[in-house]
C-alpha positions in Angstrom: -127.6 -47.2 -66.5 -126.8 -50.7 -65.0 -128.8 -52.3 -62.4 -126.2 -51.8 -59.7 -126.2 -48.0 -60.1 -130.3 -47.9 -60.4 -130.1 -49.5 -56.8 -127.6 -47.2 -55.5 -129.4 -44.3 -56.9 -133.3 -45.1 -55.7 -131.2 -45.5 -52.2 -129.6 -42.1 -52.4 -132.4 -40.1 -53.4 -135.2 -42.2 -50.8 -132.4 -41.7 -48.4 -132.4 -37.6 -49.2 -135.7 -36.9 -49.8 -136.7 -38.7 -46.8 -134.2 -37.4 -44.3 -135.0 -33.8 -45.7 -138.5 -34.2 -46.1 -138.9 -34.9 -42.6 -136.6 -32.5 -41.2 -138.9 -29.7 -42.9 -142.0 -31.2 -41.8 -141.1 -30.9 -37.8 -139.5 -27.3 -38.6 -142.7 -26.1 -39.8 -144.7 -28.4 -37.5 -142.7 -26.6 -34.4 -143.6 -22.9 -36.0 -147.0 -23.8 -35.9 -147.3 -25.3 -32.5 -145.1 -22.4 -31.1 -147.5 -19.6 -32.5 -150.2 -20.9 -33.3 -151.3 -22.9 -30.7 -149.1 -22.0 -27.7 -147.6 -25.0 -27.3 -143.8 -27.2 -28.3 -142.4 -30.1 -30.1 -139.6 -30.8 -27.1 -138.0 -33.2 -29.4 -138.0 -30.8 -32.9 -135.0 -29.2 -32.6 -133.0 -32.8 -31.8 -135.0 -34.7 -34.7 -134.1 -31.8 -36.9 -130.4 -31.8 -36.1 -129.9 -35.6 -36.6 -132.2 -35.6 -40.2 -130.0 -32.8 -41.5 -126.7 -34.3 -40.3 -128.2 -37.7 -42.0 -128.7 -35.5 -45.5 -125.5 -33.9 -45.5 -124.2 -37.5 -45.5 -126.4 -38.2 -48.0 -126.0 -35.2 -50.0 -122.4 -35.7 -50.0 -123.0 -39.6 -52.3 -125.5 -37.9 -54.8 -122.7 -35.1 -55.0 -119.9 -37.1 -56.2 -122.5 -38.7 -58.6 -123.1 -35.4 -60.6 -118.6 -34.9 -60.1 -120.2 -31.6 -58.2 -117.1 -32.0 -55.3 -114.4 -29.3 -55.9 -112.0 -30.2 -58.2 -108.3 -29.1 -58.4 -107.4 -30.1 -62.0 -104.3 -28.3 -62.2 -102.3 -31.2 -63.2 -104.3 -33.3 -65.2 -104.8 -30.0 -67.1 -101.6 -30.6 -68.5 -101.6 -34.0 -69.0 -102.5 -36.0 -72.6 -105.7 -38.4 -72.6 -103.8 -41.3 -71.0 -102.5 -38.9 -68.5 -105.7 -38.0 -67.0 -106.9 -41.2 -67.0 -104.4 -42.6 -64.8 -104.6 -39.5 -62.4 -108.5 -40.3 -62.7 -107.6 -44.1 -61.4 -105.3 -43.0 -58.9 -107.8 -40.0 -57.2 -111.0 -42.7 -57.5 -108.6 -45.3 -55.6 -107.3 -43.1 -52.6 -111.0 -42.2 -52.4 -112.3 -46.2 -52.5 -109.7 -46.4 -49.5 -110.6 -43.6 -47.3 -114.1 -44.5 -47.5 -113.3 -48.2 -46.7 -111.4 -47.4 -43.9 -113.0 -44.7 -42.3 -116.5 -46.3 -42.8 -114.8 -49.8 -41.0 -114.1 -47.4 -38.0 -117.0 -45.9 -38.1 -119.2 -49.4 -38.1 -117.3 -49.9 -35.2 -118.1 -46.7 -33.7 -121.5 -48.1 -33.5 -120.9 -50.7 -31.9 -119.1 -49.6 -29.3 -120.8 -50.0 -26.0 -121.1 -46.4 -24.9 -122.7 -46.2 -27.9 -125.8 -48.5 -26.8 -125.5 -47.3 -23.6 -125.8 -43.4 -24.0 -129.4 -42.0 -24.6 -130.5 -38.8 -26.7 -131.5 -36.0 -24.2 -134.9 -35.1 -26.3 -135.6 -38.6 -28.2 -134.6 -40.9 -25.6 -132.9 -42.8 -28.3 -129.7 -44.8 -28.8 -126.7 -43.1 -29.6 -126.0 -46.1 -32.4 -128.9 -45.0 -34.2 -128.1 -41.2 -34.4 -124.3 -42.4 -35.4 -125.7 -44.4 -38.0 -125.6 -41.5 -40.6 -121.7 -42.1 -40.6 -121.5 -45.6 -41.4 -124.4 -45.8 -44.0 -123.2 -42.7 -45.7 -119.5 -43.8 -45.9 -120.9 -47.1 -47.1 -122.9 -46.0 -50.1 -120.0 -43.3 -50.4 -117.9 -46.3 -50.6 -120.1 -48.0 -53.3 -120.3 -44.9 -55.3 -116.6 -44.3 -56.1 -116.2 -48.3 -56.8 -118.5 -48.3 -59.3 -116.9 -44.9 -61.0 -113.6 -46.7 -60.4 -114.9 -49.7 -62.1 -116.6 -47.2 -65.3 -113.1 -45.1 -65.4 -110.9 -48.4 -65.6 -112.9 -50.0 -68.2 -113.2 -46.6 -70.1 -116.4 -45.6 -69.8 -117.8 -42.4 -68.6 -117.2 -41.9 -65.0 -120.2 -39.7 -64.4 -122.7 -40.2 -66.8 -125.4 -37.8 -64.5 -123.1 -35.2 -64.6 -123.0 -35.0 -68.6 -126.6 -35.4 -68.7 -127.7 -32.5 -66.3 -128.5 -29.8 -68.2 -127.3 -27.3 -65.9 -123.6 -28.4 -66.3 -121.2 -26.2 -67.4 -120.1 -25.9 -70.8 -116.5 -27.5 -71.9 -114.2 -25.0 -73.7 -114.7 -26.3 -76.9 -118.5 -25.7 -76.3 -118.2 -22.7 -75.0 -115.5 -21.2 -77.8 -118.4 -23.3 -80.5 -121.1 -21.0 -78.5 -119.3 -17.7 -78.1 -118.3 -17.9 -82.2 -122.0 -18.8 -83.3 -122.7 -15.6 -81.1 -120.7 -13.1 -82.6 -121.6 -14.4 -86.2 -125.0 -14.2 -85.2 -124.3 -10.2 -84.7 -122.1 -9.5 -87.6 -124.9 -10.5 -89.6 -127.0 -8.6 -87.8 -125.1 -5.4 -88.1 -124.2 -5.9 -91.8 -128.3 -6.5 -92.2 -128.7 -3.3 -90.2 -125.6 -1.2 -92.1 -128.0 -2.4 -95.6 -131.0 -0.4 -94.6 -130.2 2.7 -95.6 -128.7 2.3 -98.5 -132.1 0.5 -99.7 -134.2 4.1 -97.8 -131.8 6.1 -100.2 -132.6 3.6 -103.0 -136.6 4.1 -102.6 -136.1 7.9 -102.2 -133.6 8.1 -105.8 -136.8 6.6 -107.8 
């Protein structure tokens, strides 16, 4: 793992774990204050809101890292190794672009001056600062498929995450490898079991 993407990933996960850390905190906070104690966290439900909406942002870089995004490989399915890898350049290229130029318009959503001028009902904050889930998660977005762009152009594997998680599914050639090392596994077992009474008949012969 290069230094660039050991960067990008302690961002991500701070980012995730932060956002949806807090947003569980107040949650359960407000329960408690509510029936416990009588009493409410005005500002929960608004705080709440704006930390998921900054997750699902956030969630949506750490996705693309694992290649957990639906997938339509309908033609690359029927494309040789060279094939694929050019559709893999083209699809990581229309996504560097979309992320470039939706998160330029949406830096500039920030600064637009209704945007410093417009307060949160609740949290009596900024509008810039609730908006700022759309920038910063297009940016590392943005970051994220230049450097699998980069990894797929020079060759290397795109998603190195995904092959490592454990959970992933299984290739066909694993999972024809898996499903023939199962049924040998109960051949054997039946011709052990289709043995045993011979050898009863054996013992009861002598």
């Amino acid at each position: 793992m290069s230094r660039f993407d050991q960067v990008l990933t302690w961002i991500e996960n701070s980012l995730a774990a932060l956002a949806l850390g807090g947003a569980t905190v107040i949650a359960i906070a407000g329960v408690v204050m509510r029936y416990v104690f009588g009493q409410t966290i005005f500002w929960s439900e608004e705080a709440v809101i704006f930390l998921i909406i900054l997750s699902t942002f956030i969630g949506a870089v750490i996705t693309l890292r694992h290649n957990e995004h639906v997938n339509v490989d309908i033609i690359p399915a029927i494309l040789d190794e060279r094939g694929k890898w050019i559709m893999a350049l083209i699809g990581t290229s229309l996504l560097v672009i979309y992320c470039a130029v939706i998160g330029a318009y949406a830096w500039i959503l920030v600064f637009e001056p209704v945007a410093r001028n417009t307060i949160t009902p609740s949290l009596k904050l900024p509008l810039w600062v609730v908006e700022m889930s759309l920038p910063v998660g297009l940016t590392l977005l943005f970051l994220r498929s230049l450097e699998i762009l980069y990894r797929t152009a020079r060759g290397q594997t795109a998603f190195p995450e995904a092959e490592e998680n454990e959970f992933a599914e299984d290739t066909p050639e694993e999972a024809l490898t898996i499903t023939s090392d199962r049924d040998a596994d109960q051949n054997t077992d039946r011709d052990a079991a289709s043995d045993e009474p011979d050898d009863r008949n054996e013992r009861t012969d002598r």
